[in-house]
C-alpha positions in Angstrom: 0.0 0.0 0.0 3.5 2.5 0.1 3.2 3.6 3.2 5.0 6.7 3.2 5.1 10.5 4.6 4.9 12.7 1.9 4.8 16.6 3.0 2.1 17.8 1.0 3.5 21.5 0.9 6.8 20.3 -0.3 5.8 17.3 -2.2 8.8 15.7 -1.1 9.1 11.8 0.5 10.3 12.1 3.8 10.0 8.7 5.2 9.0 5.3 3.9 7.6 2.4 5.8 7.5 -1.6 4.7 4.0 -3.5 4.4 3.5 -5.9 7.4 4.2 -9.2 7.0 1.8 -11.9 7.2 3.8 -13.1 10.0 3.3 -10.1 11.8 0.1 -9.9 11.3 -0.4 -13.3 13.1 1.4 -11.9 16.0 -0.5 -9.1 16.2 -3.8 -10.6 16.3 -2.4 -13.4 18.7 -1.1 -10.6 21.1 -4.7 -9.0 21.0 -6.4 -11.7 21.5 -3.8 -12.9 24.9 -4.3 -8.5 25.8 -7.8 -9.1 25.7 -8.0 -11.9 28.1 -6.3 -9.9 30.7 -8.0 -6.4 29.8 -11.1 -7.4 29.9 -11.0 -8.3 33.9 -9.4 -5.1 34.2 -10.8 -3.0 36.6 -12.6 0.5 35.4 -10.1 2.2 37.5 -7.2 1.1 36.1 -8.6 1.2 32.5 -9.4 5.2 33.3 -5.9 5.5 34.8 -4.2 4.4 31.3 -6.4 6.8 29.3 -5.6 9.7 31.6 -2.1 8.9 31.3 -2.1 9.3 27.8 -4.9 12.5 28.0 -2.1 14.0 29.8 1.2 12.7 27.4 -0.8 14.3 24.4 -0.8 17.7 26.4 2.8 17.6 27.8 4.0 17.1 24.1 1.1 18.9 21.6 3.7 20.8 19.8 5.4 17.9 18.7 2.5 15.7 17.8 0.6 18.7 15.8 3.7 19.1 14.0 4.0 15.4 12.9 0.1 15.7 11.6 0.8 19.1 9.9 3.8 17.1 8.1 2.0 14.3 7.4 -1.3 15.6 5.6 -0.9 19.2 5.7 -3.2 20.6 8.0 -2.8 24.1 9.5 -0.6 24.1 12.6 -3.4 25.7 15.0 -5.7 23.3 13.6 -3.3 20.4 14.3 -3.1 21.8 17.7 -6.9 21.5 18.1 -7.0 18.2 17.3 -4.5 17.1 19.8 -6.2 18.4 22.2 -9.7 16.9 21.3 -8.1 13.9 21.4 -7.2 14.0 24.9 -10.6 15.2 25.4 -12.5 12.2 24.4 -9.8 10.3 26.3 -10.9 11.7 29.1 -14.4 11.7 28.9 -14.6 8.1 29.0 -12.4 8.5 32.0 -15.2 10.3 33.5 -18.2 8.0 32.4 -17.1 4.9 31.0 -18.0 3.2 34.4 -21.7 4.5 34.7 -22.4 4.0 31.5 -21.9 0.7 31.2 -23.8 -0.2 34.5 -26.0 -3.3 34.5 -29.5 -2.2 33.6 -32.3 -3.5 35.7 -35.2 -4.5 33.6 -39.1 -3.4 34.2 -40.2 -7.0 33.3 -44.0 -7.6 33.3 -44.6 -10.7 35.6 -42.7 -11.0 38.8 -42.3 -15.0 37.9 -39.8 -13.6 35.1 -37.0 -12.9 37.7 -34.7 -10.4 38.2 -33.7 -9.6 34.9 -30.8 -7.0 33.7 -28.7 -6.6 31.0 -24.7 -6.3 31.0 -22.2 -5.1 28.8 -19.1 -7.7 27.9 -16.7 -6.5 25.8 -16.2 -8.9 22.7 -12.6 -9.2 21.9 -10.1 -8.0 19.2 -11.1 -5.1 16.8 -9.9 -3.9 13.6 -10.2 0.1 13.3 -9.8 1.0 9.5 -9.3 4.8 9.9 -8.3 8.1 7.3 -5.9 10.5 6.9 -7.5 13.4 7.4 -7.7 13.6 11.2 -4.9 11.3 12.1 -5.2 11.5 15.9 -9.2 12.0 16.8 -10.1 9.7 14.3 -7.7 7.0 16.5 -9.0 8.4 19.8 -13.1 8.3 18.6 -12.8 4.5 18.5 -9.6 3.4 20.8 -11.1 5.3 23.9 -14.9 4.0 24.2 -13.5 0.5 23.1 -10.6 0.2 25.5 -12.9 1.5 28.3 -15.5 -1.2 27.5 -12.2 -4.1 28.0 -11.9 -4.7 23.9 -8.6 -4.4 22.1 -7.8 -2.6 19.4 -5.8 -3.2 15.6 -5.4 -0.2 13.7 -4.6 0.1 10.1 -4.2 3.2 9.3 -4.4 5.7 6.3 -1.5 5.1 4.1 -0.1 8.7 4.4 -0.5 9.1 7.6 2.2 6.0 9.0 4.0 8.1 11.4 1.1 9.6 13.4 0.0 5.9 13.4 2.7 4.8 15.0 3.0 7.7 17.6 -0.4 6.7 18.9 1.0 3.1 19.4 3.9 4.7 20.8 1.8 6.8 23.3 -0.6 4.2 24.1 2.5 2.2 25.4 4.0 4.9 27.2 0.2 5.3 28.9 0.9 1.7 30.4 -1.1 0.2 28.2 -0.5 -3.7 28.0 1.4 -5.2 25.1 -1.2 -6.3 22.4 -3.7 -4.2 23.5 -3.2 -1.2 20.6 -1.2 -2.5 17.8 -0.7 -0.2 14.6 -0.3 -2.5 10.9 1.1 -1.1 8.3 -1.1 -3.6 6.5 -2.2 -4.5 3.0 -5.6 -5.3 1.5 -5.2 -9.0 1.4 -4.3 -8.9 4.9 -7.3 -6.9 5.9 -9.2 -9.7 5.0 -7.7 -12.1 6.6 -7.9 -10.5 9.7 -11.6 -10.1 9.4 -12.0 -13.4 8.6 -9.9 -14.2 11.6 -12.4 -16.2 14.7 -10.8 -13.9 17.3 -11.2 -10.6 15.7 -14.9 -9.9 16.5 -15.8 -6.0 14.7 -14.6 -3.9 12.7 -14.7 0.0 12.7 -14.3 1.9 9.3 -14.2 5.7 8.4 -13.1 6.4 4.8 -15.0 6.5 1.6 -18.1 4.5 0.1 -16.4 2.6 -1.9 -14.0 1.2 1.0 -16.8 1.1 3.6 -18.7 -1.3 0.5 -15.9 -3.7 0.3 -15.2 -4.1 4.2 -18.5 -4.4 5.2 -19.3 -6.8 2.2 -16.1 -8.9 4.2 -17.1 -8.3 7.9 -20.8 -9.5 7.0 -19.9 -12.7 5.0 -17.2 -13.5 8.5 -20.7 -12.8 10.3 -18.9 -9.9 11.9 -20.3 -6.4 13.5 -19.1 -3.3 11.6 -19.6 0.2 11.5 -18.9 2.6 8.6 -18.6 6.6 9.2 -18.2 7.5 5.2 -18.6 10.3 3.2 -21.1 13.6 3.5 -22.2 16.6 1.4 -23.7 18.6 4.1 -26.4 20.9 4.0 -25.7 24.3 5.0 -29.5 26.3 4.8 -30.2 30.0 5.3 -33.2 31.2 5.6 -34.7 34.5 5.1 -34.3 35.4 8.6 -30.9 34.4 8.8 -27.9 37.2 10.3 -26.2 37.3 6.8 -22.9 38.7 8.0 -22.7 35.9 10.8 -24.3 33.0 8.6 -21.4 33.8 5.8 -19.0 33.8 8.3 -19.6 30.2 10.0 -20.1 29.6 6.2 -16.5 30.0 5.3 -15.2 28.1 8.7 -17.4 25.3 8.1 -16.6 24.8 4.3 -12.7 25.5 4.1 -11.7 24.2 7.6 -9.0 21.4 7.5 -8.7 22.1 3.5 -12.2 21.4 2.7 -11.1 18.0 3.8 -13.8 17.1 6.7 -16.6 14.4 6.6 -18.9 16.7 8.1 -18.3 20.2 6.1 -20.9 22.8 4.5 -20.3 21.3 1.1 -24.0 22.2 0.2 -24.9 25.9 0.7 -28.5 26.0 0.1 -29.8 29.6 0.3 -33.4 30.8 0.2 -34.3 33.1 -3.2 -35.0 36.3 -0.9 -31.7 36.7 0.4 -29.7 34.3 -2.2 -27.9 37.3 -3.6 -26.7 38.9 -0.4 -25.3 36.0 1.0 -23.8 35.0 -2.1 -21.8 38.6 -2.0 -20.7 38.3 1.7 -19.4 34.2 0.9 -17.6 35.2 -2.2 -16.0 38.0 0.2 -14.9 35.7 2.8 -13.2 32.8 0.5 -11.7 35.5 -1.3 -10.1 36.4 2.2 -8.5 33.1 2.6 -4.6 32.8 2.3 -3.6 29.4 1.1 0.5 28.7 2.6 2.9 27.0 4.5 0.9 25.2 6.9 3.6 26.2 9.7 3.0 29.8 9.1 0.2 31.7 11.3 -0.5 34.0 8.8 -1.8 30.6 6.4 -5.9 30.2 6.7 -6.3 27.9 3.9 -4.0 24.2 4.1 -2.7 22.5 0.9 -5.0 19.1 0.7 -3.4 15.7 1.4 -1.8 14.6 -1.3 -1.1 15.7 -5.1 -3.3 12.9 -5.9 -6.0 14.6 -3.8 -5.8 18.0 -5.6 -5.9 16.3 -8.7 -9.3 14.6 -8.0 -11.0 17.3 -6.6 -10.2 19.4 -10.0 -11.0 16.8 -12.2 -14.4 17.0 -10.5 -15.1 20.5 -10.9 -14.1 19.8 -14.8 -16.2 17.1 -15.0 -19.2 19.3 -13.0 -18.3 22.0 -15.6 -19.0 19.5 -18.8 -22.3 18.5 -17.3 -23.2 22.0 -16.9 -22.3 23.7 -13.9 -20.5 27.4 -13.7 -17.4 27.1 -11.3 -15.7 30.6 -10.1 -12.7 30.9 -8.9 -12.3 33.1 -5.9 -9.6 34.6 -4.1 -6.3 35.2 -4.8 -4.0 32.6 -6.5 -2.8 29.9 -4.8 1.0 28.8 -4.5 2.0 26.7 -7.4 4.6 24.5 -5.1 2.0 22.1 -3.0 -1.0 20.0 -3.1 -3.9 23.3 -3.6 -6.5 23.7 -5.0 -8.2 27.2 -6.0 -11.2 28.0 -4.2 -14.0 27.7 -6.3 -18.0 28.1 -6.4 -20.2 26.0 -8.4 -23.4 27.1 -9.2 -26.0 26.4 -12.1 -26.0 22.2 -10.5 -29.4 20.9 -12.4 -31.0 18.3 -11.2 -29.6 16.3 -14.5 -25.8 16.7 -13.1 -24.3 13.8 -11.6 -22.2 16.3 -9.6 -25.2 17.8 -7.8 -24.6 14.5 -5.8 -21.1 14.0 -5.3 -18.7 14.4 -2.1 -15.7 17.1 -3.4 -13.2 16.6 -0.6 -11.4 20.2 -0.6 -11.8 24.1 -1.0 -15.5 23.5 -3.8 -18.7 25.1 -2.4 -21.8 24.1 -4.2 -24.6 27.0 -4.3 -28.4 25.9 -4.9 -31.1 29.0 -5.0 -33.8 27.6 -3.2 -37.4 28.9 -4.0 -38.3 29.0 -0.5 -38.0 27.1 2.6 -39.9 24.0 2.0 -37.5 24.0 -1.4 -34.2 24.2 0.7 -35.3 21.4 2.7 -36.0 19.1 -0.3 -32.7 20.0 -2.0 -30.9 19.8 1.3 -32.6 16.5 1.7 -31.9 15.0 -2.0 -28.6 13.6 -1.4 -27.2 9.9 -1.1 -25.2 10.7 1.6 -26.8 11.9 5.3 -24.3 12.6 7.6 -24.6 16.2 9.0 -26.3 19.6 8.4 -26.8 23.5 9.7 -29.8 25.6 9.4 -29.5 29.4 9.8 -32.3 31.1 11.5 -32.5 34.3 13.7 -35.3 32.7 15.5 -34.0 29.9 17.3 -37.5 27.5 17.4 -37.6 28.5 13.5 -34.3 26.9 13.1 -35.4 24.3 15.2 -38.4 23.1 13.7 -36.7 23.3 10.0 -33.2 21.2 11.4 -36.1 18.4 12.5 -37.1 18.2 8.9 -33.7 17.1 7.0 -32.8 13.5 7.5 -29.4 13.4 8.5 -27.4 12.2 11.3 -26.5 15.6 12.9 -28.1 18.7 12.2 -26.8 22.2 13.9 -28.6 25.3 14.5 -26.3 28.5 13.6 -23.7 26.7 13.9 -22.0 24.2 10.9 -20.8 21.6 13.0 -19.8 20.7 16.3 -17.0 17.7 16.4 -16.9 17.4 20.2 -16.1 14.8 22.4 -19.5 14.2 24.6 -21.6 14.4 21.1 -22.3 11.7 18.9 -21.1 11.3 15.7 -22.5 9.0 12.7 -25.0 9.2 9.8 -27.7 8.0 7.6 -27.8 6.4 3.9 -24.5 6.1 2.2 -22.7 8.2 5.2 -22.6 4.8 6.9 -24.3 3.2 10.1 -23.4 2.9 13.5 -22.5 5.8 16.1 -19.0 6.9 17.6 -18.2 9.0 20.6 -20.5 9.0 24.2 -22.2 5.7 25.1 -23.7 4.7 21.8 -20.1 4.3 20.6 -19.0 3.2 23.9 -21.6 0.4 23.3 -21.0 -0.4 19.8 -19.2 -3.4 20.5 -20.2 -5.1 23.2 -22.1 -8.2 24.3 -25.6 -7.0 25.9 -26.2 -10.0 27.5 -29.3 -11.3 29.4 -28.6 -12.4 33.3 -31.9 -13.0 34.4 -32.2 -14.6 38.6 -35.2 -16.8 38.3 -36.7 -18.4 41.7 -40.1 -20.0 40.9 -40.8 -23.9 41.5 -40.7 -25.9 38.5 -44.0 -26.7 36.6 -43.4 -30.5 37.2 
C-alpha cells in the first residue's frame, strides 16, 4: 500500500515504511487476543488511569504531535493543535463516564415470575479500526477510547499517508501503560485486511473512509458474520433562511466549508440559500473565501491548508471539470494559490441541475456548491436530496424556527447557527451512504459489546 510521509506543501518523501508481514500480522492478532484476556477483567479504574495517562502525554507534548500531523497531511498548525487536544478530550471523557455508562441495567419486566432480569455489557474481543488520513489522531482516539474503556482491544490500520502519526499513537498508548497487544498499529495491506476479518478472534470492525472502501469491508465483515460500523462520506447541508444574520451566517459559512482544507466528513459542502436573500449571501461568501490565504501550513499567517496529497488535488479538479461538462459554472475566488504544494483554487459551483451527476457527489477540498432555493420547503428538499446523510446546519434568527426546519432534514446531525460541532460528549454517525453505527459518548461506547441477558429466576418448577 507505500506507506509513506509525503509533505504535501513540499511534495517531497520524507520517510518510507514496509507492508506488514503476514507473520506479523499473526502476531499481532495473537497478542490482541492474549491483551484481551487480561484487559477485559481489568478493573474501570485502572482502564481510566491508562487513558488519563495518555490524556495528559498528548498535552505535555502537543507541539510535537501537531507538528508530525501538519507534516503528514498538511493541516494548519493551529488546527493540528486542536486536534490534539480533542483527542485527549475524548480520552478523558470516558475516564469520567465509562464506568456509569456501562452499568447493568435492571429491567421493568412484566410478571414478577420472570426474575430479576438485567442486562450487562461484555466486551467482545479484538477489533480492527480501518481509519483516514484526514484527522490522524481524533479519528484513533473516537474508536480506541470507548472500546478500550469497554475491556476490547484494538488493531489499527491506518491511512497510508499518515504512517507516522499511526505509529506515535502506538507509541503513546505504550508509554500510557497500556498492555502489550492491546493497541497494535499494521502497516497492512488489502489481502491482509481480509484475513484479519475473517480471523475467529477478531470480532468488529470500525471503518471511516469513503463508500467505496466502507462497500468492500462491510461486504467482508458481513460474510465472517462480523459487527461493523462505517462513518463514510457527507455533502452537508448548510440552509439560510430568510431570517438568517447574513454577516454571521457567511461567516460560520466560510469556517465550516474551508476548515481542514475542505477535507472534513462533516463540512458545508451544500450551501442552500433561500431566493430572498440568495444574492446577499452569495456577496458576503464570495467576500470571505476570497479572504483566505492558502501557505505554509507552519505559518500563522496561512488560513487555507494544501490538501493531502497531489493525488487529492488532482481529484477534486477533475471534479469540478467534469461538473463543468455537465453543466455547472465554477468561479474561482480569491487570490492565486502557490503553485509549489498540493492546492486547490477556491472555487464556487453554481448552475447544478438536477440532471448533473455532480449535484450529488462528495468534493473533498476548498469547492462550495450553491443551490437557489425557491423557498423554505424547497431548501429542505434539496438539502434532503442527497445519497449521503451525515450532518447539516440551518440558519435562523429565530432559534425555534431553526429548530423546527433542522427536524425536517434526515441526517445524522443537524446544527442550529452553527456548521458543526465535532466534540467529544456528542455523537457522531450518519444516515444512507454516510454509513451506520455511532461513535463518541455511550452509543459508541456500546457499539461493540455483548448486551447480555442475566436473568435470577426463583419459581418452582411446573413439574
Amino acid at each position: 500500500m507505500a506507506y509513506a510521509t509525503v509533505n504535501p506543501f513540499t511534495g517531497e518523501t520524507v520517510k518510507t515504511f514496509p507492508d506488514a508481514t503476514d507473520a506479523e500480522v499473526e502476531q499481532a492478532i495473537e497478542g490482541a487476543h492474549r491483551a484481551f484476556l487480561a484487559w477485559r477483567e481489568t478493573s474501570f479504574a485502572e482502564r481510566g488511569r491508562v487513558l488519563q495517562t495518555a490524556a495528559d502525554l498528548l498535552r505535555k507534548d502537543a507541539d510535537r504531535h501537531a507538528r508530525l500531523l501538519t507534516l503528514e497531511m498538511g493541516k494548519l498548525l493551529a488546527e493540528a493543535k486542536a486536534e490534539v487536544e480533542l483527542s485527549a478530550q475524548i480520552l478523558e471523557y470516558y475516564v469520567r463516564n465509562a464506568e456509569t455508562l456501562l452499568q447493568p441495567e435492571k429491567l421493568p419486566v412484566l410478571d414478577p415470575a420472570e426474575g430479576e432480569a438485567m442486562l450487562v455489557h461484555e466486551p467482545l474481543g479484538v477489533l480492527l479500526a480501518i481509519e483516514p488520513w484526514n484527522f490522524p489522531y481524533y479519528q484513533i482516539a473516537r474508536i480506541l477510547a470507548p472500546q478500550l474503556s469497554a475491556g476490547n482491544t484494538l488493531l489499527l490500520k491506518h491511512a497510508s499517508n499518515v504512517p507516522q502519526s499511526a505509529a506515535a499513537f502506538e507509541a503513546l498508548m505504550i508509554e500510557a501503560g497500556l498492555p502489550a497487544g492491546g493497541f497494535k498499529n499494521l502497516y497492512a495491506t488489502r489481502a491482509q485486511i481480509t484475513k484479519i476479518l475473517q480471523d475467529p478472534r477478531v470480532h468488529g470492525v470500525a471503518l471511516t473512509g469513503s463508500e467505496a472502501a466502507g462497500g468492500e469491508v462491510a461486504a467482508i465483515a458481513g460474510k465472517a458474520l462480523k459487527k461493523s460500523t462505517l462513518e463514510l462520506g457527507g455533502a452537508d447541508a448548510f440552509v439560510v433562511l430568510a431570517d438568517a444574520d447574513l454577516d454571521k451566517t457567511a461567516t460560520w459559512g466560510v469556517f465550516g466549508r474551508h476548515w481542514n482544507g475542505g477535507q472534513v466528513c462533516c463540512s458545508s459542502k451544500r450551501m442552500i440559500v433561500v431566493d430572498a436573500v440568495y444574492d446577499a449571501f452569495l456577496e458576503r461568501y464570495r467576500k470571505g473565501v476570497a479572504a483566505l490565504r492558502a501557505g505554509d501550513p507552519l505559518d500563522p499567517a496561512t488560513t487555507l491548508a494544501p490538501l493531502s496529497s497531489q493525488a487529492a488535488a488532482d481529484e477534486v479538479k477533475e471534479k469540478i471539470r467534469q461538473a463543468v461538462a455537465h453543466g455547472a459554472t465554477a468561479e474561482e475566488v480569491g487570490p492565486a494559490v502557490p503553485n509549489r504544494g498540493a492546492f486547490v483554487q477556491p472555487t464556487i459551483l453554481t448552475d447544478l441541475r438536477e440532471d448533473n451527476p455532480a449535484r450529488y457527489w462528495e468534493f473533498f477540498g476548498p469547492v462550495s456548491m450553491l443551490f437557489r432555493a425557491k423557498d423554505e420547503d424547497d431548501a429542505v428538499r434539496i438539502a434532503n436530496d442527497s445519497p449521503f446523510g451525515l450532518g447539516g446546519s440551518v440558519f435562523s434568527r429565530d432559534r425555534a424556527h431553526g429548530l423546527a426546519v433542522a427536524r425536517r432534514i434526515s441526517t445524522g446531525m443537524v446544527f442550529v447557527n452553527h456548521p458543526t460541532m465535532v466534540k467529544a460528549d456528542l455523537p457522531f454517525g450518519g444516515i444512507r451512504r454516510s454509513g451506520y453505527g455511532r461513535e463518541l459518548i455511550g452509543l459508541g461506547l456500546k457499539e461493540f459489546v455483548n448486551h447480555k441477558l442475566v436473568d435470577v429466576v426463583d419459581i418452582d418448577a411446573p413439574f
